[in-house]
C-alpha positions as CSV (number, residue, x, y, z in Angstrom):
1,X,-9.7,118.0,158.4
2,X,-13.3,117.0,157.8
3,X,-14.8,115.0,154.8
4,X,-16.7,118.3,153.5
5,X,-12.8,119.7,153.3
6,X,-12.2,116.9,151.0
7,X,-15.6,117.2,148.5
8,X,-14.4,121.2,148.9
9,X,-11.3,120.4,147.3
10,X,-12.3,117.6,144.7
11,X,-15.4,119.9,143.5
12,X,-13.4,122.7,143.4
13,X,-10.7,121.2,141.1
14,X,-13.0,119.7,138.8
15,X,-15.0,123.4,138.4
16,X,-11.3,125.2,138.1
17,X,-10.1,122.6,135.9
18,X,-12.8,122.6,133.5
19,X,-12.5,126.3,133.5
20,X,-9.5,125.9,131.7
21,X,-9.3,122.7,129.8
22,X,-11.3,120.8,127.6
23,X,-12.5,118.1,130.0
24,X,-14.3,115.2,128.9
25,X,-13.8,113.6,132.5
26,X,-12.4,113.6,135.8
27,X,-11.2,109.8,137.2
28,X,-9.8,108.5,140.8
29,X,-7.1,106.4,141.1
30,X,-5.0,104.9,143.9
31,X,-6.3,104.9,148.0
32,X,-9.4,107.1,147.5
33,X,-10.9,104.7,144.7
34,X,-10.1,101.6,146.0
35,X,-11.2,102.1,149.8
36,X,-7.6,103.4,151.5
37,X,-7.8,106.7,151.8
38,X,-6.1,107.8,155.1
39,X,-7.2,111.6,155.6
40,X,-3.7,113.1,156.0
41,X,-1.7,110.9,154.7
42,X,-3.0,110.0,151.3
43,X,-2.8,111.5,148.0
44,X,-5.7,112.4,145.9
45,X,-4.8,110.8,142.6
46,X,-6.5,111.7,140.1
47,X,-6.6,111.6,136.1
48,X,-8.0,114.2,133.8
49,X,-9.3,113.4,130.3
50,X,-9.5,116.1,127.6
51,X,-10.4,115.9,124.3
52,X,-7.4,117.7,123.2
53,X,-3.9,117.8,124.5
54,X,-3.0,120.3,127.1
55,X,-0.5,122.9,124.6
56,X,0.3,125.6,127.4
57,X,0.5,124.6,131.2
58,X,-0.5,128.0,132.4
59,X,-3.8,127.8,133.3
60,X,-3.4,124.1,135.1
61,X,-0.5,125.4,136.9
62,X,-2.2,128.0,138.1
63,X,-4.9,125.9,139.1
64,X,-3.1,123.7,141.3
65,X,-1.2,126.7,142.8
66,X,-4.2,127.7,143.3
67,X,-5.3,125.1,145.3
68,X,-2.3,124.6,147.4
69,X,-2.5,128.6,148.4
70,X,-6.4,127.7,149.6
71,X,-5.8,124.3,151.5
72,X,-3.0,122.3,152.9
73,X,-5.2,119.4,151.3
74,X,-4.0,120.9,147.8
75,X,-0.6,119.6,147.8
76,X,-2.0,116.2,148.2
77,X,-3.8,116.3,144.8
78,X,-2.1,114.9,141.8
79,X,-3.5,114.8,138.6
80,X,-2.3,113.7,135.1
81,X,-3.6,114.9,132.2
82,X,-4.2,113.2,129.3
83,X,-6.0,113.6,125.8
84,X,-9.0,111.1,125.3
85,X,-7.2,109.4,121.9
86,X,-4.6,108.9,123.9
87,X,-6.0,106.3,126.8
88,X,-5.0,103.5,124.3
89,X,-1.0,103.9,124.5
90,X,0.3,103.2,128.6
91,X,4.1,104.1,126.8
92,X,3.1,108.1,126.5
93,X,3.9,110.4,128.6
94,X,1.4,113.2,130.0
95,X,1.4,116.3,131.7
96,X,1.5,116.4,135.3
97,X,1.0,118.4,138.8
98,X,2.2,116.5,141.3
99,X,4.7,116.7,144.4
100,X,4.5,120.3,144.0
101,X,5.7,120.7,140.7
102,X,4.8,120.3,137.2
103,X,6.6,117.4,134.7
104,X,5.7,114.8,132.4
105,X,5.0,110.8,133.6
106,X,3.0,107.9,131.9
107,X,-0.4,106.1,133.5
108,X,1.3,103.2,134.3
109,X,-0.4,99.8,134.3
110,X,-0.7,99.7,138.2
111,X,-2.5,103.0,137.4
112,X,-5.1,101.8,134.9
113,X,-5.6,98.5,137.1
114,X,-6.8,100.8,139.7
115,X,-9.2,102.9,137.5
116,X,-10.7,100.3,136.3
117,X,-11.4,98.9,140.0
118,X,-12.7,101.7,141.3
119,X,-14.4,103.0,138.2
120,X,-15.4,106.5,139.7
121,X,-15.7,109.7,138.0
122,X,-15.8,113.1,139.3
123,X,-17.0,114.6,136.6
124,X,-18.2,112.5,132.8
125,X,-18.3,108.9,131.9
126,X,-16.6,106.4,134.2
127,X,-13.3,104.6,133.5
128,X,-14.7,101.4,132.3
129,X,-16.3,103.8,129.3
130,X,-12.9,104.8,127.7
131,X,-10.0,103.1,129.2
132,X,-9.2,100.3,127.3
133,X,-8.5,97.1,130.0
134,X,-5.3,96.2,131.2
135,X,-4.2,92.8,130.8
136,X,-2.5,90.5,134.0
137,X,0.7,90.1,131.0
138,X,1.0,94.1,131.0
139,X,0.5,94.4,134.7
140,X,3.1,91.8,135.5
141,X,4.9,93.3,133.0
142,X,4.9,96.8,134.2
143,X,6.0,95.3,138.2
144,X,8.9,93.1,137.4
145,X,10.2,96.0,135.3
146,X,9.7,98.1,137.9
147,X,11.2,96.2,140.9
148,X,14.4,95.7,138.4
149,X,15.1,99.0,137.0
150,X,14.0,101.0,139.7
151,X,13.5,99.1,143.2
152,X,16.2,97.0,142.9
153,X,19.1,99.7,142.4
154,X,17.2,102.0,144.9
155,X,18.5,99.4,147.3
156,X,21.6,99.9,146.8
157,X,21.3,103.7,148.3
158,X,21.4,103.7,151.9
159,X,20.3,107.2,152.5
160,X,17.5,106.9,151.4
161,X,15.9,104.5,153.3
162,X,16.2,107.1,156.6
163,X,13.1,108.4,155.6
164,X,9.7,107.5,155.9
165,X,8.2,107.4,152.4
166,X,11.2,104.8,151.1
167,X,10.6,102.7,153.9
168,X,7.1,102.9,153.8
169,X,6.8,102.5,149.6
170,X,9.3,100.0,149.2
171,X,8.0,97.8,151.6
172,X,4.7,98.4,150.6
173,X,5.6,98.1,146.9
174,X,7.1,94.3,147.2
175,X,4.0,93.1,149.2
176,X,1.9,94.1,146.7
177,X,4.1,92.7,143.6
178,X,3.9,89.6,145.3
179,X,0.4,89.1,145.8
180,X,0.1,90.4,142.1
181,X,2.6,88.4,140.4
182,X,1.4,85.4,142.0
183,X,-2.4,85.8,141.6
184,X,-2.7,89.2,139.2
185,X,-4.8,90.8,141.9
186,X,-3.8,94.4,142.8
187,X,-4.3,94.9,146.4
188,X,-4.3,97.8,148.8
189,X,-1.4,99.3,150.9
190,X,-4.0,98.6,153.8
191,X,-4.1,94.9,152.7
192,X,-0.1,94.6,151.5
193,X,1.0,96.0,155.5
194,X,-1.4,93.1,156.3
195,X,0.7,90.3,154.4
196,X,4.4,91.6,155.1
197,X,5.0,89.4,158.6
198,X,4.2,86.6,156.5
199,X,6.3,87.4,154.0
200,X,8.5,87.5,156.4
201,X,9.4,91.0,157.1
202,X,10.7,92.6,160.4
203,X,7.7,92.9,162.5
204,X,9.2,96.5,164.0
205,X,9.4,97.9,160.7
206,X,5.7,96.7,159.7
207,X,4.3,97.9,162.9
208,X,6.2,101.3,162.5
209,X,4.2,101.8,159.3
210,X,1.2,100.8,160.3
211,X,1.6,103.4,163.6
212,X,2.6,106.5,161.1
213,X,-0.1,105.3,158.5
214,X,-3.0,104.6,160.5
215,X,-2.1,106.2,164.4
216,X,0.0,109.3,163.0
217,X,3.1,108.1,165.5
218,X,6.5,107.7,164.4
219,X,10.3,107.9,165.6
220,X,11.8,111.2,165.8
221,X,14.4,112.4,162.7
222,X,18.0,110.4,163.2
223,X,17.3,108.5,166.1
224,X,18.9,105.3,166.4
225,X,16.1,103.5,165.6
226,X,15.3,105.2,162.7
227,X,19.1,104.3,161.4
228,X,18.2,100.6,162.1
229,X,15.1,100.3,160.3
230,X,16.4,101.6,157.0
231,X,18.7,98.7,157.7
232,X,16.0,96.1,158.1
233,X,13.5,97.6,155.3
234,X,16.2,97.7,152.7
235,X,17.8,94.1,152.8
236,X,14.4,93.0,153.5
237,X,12.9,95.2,150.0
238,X,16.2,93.7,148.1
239,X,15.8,90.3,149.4
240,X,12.4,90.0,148.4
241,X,13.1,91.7,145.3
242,X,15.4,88.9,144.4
243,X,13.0,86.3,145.3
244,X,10.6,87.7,142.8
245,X,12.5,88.2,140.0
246,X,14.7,84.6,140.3
């Protein structure tokens, strides 16, 4: 899949988007803003800005449907949407497309960090011209929440750390909380696979992320192997997790 596939699909969803919503701008978030992006295996996150709250879903839904039907890049893009009076408020929830389906979720602080280091528009005035800033209290905030209310007992679920994306995001996840907690810096998943041996973690697991991620290898589904590293990722993820919050 080629670059031009990718400003196919961006330009198309702003043009379809605006089609149907009041738009005042279109924003990138997460791998593709801050220099990440791994063709394939990233998400296109994305944030829409409207000058008036979405009412009925139809048309977006049908939008991303849309998308998904015309390119298997369309399940990859994820967009929130959310009214320009409410950029001020990271407690609200907004209306979603993402993972396939459509549901409600907040811009999280982790979320506006990355906005506002990026700063690119699709379409209308950047991030830095309406988001209000995000503060290193609300951002440390926002993770240590996060690691206890949701990493922490996630640990406690053996299952899911089989898979890939558990082992990959929760290893992922407690590099970067680190480097954020200790310094308020938000880094990349690039530059948090970088620091995990010296955090400490098993240098199998790290080097089996960094193959899927960046090499597109990985272990077959069950194997033994697979069964032993969702043993080493999760006492590693709760072990750190403990270290972060004591």
């Amino acid at each position: 899949m080629s670059d031009e596939a990718v400003q196919s699909l961006l330009g198309g969803f702003v043009a379809s988007i605006r089609a149907v919503l009041p738009v005042r701008a279109v924003w990138l978030h997460g791998s593709l803003a801050l220099g990440d992006f791994v063709l394939g295996r990233s998400d296109f996150d994305v944030i829409a800005v409207l000058d008036s709250p979405v009412g009925d879903p139809a048309g977006l839904i049908e939008v991303h449907r849309g998308l998904m039907k015309s390119t298997p890049l369309g399940k990859k893009l994820h967009c929130t949407y959310v009214p320009v009076g409410e950029l001020g408020d990271a407690s609200l929830r907004h209306p979603t497309f993402a993972q396939e389906r459509y549901f409600d979720r907040p811009v999280t602080p982790v979320s506006r960090r990355e906005l506002t280091l990026g700063d690119m528009a699709l379409f209308g005035p950047p991030p830095s011209s309406l988001l209000p800033a995000t503060t290193d209290e609300e951002l440390a905030a926002f993770i240590r929440r996060d690691l206890q209310d949701f990493w922490y007992p996630a640990t406690a679920k053996r299952t899911r750390w089989y898979t890939d994306i558990w082992v990959d995001l929760g290893m992922i996840t407690v590099a970067r909380a680190r480097r954020t907690l200790q310094d308020g810096h938000l880094i990349t998943k690039q530059a948090a696979i970088a620091e995990l041996p010296s955090l400490g973690a098993p240098l199998a697991v790290v080097q089996d992320i960094r193959n899927r991620r960046y090499a597109a290898t990985g272990s077959p589904p069950w194997s033994p192997w697979r069964l032993h590293r969702a043993h080493l990722a999760r006492t590693f993820v709760r072990s750190q997790i403990r270290t972060l919050l004591s």
